[in-house]
NULUM-600796 format. One line per 5 residues: number of its first residue (from 1); their letters; for each residue x, y, z of N, C-alpha, C. Coordinates in Angstrom, 1 decimal. Layout:
NUM	a	X/Y/Z/X/Y/Z/X/Y/Z; ...
//
This chain:
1	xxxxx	283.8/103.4/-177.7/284.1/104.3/-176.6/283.3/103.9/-175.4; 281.2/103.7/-175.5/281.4/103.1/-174.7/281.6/102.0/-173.8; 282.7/101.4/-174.5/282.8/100.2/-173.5/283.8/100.3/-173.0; 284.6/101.6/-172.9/285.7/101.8/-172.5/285.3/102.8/-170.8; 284.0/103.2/-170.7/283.6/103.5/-169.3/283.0/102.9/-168.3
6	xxxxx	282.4/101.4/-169.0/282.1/100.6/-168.7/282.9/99.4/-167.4; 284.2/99.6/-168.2/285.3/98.5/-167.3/285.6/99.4/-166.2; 285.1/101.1/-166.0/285.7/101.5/-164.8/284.5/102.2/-163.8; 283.6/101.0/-163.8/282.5/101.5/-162.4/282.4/100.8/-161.8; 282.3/101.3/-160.4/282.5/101.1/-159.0/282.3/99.7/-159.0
11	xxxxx	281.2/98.9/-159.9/281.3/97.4/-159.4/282.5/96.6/-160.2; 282.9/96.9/-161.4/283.7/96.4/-162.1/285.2/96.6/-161.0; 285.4/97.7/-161.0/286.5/98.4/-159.9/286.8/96.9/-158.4; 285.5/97.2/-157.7/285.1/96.2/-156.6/285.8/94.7/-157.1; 285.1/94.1/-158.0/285.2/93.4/-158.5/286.6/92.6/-158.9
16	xxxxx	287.1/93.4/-159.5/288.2/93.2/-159.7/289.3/92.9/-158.5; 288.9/93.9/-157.2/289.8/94.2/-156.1/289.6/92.8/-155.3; 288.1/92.8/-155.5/288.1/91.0/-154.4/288.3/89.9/-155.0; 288.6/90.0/-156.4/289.1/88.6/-157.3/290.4/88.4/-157.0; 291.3/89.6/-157.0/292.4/89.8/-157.3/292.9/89.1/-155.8
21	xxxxx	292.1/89.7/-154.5/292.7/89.4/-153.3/292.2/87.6/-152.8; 291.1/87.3/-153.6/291.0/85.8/-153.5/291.8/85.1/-154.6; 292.3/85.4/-155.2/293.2/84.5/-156.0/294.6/84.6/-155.1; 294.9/85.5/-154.4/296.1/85.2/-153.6/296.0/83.9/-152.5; 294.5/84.2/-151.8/294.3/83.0/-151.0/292.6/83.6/-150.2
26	xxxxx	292.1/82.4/-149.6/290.9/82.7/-149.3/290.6/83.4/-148.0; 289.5/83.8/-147.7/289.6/85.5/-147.1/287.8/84.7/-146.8; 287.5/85.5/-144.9/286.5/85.2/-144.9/285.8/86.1/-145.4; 284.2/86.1/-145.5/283.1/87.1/-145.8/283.4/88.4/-145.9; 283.8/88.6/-144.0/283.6/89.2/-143.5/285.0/90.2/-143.4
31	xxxxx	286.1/89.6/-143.5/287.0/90.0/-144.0/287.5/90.6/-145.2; 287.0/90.2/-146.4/287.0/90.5/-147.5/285.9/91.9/-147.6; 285.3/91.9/-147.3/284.0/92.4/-147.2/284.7/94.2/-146.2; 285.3/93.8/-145.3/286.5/94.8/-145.2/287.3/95.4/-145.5; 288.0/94.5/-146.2/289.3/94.8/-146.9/288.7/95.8/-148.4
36	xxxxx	287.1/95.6/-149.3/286.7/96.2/-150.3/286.2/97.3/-149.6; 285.9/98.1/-147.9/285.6/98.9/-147.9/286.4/100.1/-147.0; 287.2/99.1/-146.9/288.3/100.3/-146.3/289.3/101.1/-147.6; 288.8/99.9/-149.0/289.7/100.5/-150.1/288.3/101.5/-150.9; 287.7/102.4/-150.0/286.8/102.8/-150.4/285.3/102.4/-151.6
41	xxxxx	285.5/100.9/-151.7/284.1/100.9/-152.6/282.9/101.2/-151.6; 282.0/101.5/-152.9/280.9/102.4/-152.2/279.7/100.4/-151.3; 279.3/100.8/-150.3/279.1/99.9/-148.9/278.2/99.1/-150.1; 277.0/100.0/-150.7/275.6/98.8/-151.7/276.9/97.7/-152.3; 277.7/98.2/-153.3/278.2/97.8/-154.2/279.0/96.8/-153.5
46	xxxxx	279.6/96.1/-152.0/280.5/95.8/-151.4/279.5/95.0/-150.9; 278.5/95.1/-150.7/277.3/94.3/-150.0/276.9/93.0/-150.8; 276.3/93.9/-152.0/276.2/92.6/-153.1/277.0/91.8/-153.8; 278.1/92.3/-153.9/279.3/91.8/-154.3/280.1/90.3/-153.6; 279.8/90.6/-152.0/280.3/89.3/-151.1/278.8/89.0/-151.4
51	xxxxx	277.8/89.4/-151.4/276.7/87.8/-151.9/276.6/87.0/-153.2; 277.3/88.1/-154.0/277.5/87.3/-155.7/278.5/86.1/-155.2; 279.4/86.6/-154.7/280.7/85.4/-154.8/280.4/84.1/-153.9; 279.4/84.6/-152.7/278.8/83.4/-151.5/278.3/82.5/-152.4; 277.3/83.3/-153.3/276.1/82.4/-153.8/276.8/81.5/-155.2
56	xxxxx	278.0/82.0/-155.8/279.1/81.4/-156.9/279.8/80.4/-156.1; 280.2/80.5/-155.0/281.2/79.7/-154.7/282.4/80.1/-154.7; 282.9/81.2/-155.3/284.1/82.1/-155.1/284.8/82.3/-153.7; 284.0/82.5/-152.8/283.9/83.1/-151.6/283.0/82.0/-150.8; 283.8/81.5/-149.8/283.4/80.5/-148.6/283.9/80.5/-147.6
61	xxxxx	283.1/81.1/-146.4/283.7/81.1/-144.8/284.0/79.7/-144.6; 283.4/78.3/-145.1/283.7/76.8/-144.9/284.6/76.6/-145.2; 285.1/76.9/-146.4/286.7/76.5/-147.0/287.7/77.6/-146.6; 287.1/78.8/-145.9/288.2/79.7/-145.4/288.6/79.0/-144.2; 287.5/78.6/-143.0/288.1/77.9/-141.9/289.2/76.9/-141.9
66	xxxxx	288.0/75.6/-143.0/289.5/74.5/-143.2/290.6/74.9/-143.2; 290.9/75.9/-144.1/292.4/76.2/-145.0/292.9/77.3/-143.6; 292.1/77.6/-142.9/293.3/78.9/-141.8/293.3/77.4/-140.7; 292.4/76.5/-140.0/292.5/75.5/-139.7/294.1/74.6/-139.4; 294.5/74.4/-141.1/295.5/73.7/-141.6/296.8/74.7/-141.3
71	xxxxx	296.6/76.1/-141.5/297.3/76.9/-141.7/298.1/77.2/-140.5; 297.2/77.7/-139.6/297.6/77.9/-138.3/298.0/77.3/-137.4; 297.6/75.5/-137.6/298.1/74.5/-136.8/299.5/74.0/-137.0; 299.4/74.4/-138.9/300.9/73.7/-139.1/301.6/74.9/-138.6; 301.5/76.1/-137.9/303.0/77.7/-137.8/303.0/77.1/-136.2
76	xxxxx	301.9/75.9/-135.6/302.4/75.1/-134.4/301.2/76.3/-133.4; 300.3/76.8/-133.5/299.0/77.4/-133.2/297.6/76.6/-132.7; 297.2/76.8/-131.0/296.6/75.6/-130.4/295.0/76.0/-130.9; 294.2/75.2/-130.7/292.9/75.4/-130.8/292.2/76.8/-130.5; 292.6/76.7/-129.3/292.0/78.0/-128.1/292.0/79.4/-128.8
81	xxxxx	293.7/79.6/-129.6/294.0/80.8/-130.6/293.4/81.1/-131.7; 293.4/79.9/-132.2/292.7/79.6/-133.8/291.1/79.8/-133.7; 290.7/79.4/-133.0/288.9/79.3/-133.0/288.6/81.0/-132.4; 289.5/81.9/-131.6/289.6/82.9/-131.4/289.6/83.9/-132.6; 290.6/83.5/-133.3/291.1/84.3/-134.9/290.0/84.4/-136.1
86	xxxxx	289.7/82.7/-135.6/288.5/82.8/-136.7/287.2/83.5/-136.4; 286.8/83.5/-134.9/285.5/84.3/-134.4/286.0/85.8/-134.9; 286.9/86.5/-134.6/287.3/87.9/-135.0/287.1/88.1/-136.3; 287.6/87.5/-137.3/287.3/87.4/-139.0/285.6/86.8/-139.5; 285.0/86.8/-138.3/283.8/86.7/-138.6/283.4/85.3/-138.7
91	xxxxx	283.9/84.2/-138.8/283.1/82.9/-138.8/282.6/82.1/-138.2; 281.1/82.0/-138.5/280.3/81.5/-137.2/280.8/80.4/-136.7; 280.5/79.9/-135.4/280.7/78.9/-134.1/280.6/77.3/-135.0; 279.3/77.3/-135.6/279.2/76.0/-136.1/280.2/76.1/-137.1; 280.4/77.0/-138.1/282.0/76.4/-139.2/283.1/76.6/-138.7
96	xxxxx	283.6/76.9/-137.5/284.3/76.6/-136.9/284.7/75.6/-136.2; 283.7/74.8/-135.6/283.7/73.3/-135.1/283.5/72.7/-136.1; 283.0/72.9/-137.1/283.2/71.6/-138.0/283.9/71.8/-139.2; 285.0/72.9/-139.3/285.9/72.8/-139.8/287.5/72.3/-139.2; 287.3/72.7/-137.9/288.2/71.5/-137.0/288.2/70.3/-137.2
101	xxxxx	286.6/70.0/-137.3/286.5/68.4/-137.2/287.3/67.8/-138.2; 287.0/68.6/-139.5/287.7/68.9/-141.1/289.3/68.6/-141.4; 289.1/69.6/-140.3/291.1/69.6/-140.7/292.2/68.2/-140.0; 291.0/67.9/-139.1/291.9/66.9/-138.3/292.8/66.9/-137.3; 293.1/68.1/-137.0/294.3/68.0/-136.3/294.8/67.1/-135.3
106	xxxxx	295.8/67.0/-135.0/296.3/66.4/-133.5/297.1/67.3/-133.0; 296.0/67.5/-131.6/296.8/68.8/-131.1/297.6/68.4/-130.0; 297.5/67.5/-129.7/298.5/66.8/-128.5/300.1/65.9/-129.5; 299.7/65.9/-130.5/300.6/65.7/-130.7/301.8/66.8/-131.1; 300.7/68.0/-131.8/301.1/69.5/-131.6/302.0/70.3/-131.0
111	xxxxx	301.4/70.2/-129.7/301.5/71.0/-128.5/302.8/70.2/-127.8; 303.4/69.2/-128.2/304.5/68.3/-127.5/305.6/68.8/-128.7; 305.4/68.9/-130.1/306.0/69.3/-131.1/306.6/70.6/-130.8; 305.2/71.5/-130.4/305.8/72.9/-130.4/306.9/73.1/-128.9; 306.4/72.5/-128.0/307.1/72.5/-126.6/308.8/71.8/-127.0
116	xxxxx	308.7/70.8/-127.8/310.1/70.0/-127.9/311.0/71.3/-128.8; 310.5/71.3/-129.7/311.3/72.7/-130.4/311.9/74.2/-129.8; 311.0/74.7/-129.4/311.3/75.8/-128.1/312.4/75.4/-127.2; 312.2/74.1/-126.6/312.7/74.1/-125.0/313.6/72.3/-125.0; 313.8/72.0/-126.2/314.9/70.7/-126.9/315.0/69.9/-125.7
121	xxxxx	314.2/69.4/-124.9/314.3/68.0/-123.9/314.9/69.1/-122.3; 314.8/70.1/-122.6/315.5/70.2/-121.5/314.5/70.7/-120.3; 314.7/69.7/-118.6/313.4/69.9/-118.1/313.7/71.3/-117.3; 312.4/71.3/-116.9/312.4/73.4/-115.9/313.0/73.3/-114.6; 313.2/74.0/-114.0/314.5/73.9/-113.3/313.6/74.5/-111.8
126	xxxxx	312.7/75.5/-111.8/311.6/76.0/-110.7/310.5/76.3/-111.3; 309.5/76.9/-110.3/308.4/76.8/-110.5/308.0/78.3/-111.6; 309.4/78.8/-111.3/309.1/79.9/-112.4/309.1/80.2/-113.5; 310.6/78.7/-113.9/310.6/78.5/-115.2/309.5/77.8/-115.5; 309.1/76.8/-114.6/307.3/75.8/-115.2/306.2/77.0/-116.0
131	xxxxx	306.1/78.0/-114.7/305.1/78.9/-115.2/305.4/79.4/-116.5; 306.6/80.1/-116.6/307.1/80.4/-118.1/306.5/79.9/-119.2; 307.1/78.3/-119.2/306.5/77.7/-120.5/305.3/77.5/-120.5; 304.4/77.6/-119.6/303.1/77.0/-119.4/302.4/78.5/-120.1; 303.0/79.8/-119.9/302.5/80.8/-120.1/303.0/80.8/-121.9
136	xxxxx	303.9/80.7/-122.0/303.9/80.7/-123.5/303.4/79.4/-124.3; 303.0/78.2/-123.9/302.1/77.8/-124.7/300.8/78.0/-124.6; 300.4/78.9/-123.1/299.0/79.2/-123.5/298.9/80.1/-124.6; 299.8/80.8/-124.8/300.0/82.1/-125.6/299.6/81.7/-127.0; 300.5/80.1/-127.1/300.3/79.9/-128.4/298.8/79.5/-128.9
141	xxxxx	297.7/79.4/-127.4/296.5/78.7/-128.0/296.4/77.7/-127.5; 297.0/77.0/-126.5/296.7/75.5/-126.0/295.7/75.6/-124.7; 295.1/74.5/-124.8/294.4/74.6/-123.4/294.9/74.2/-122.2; 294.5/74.3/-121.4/295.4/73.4/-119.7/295.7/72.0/-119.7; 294.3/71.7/-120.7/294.6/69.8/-120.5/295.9/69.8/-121.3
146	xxxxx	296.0/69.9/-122.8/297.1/69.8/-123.6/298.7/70.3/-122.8; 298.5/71.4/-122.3/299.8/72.1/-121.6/299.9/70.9/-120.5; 298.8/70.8/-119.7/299.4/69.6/-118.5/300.5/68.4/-119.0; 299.3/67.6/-120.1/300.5/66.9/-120.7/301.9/66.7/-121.5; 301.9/68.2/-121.4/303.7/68.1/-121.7/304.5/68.7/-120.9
151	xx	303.7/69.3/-119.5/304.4/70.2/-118.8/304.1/69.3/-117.5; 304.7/68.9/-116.4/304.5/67.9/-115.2/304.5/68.6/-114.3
//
């Protein structure tokens, strides 16, 4: 009997909740670390818990970057947005830059991808429609250099 009150405390509970949400897919720190305390585990037990998994390897802001990196560039998502998303989810500046470096992208070839899809060869007609697209690829994350070169 007791090992039957064993499987239901707070760390086992925890435990379970951030296994379950990393096996769907990877989740920074600081995010996860969220997600276990908005589902009420108690803060000690949510504390140690994202350091068990950092120090296991379960849990990695490095491999969370790459993989949202890959993620967000392939839904056609520019640098500017992405390196944004990732500071808000908590991952510091340096795995950030060098999870870019990581993923590889080509964002110029990107940013002409996402522009040809939207707007199918067809050129802007005034300066209003220029702004338009210029304003929705900023939207999507691109910088001015990248938008210059697909917008004249």
């Amino acid at each position: 009997m007791s090992g039957e009150g064993a499987k239901h405390t707070p760390e086992t509970k925890a435990r379970a909740s951030a296994l379950g949400s990393l096996a769907m897919r990877e989740h920074s720190s600081l995010e996860l670390q969220q997600k276990l305390l908005n589902k009420n585990h108690p803060e000690g037990v949510v504390f140690a818990l994202i350091e068990e998994l950092q120090t296991s390897g379960l849990l990695s802001d490095e491999r969370y970057a790459e993989s949202y990196w890959r993620m967000r560039s392939g839904k056609g998502y520019g640098p500017v947005r992405i390196t944004q998303e990732l500071k808000l989810k908590g991952v510091s500046e340096r795995l950030i830059h060098s999870a870019l470096l990581e993923a590889d992208v080509d964002f110029d070839a990107l940013v002409r991808s996402v522009y040809e899809k939207k707007y199918k060869g067809q050129p802007w007609t005034d300066f209003k429609e220029k702004a338009k697209r210029q304003n929705f690829l900023y939207r999507r994350g691109f910088g001015h250099d990248l938008i210059r070169q697909v917008i004249e």
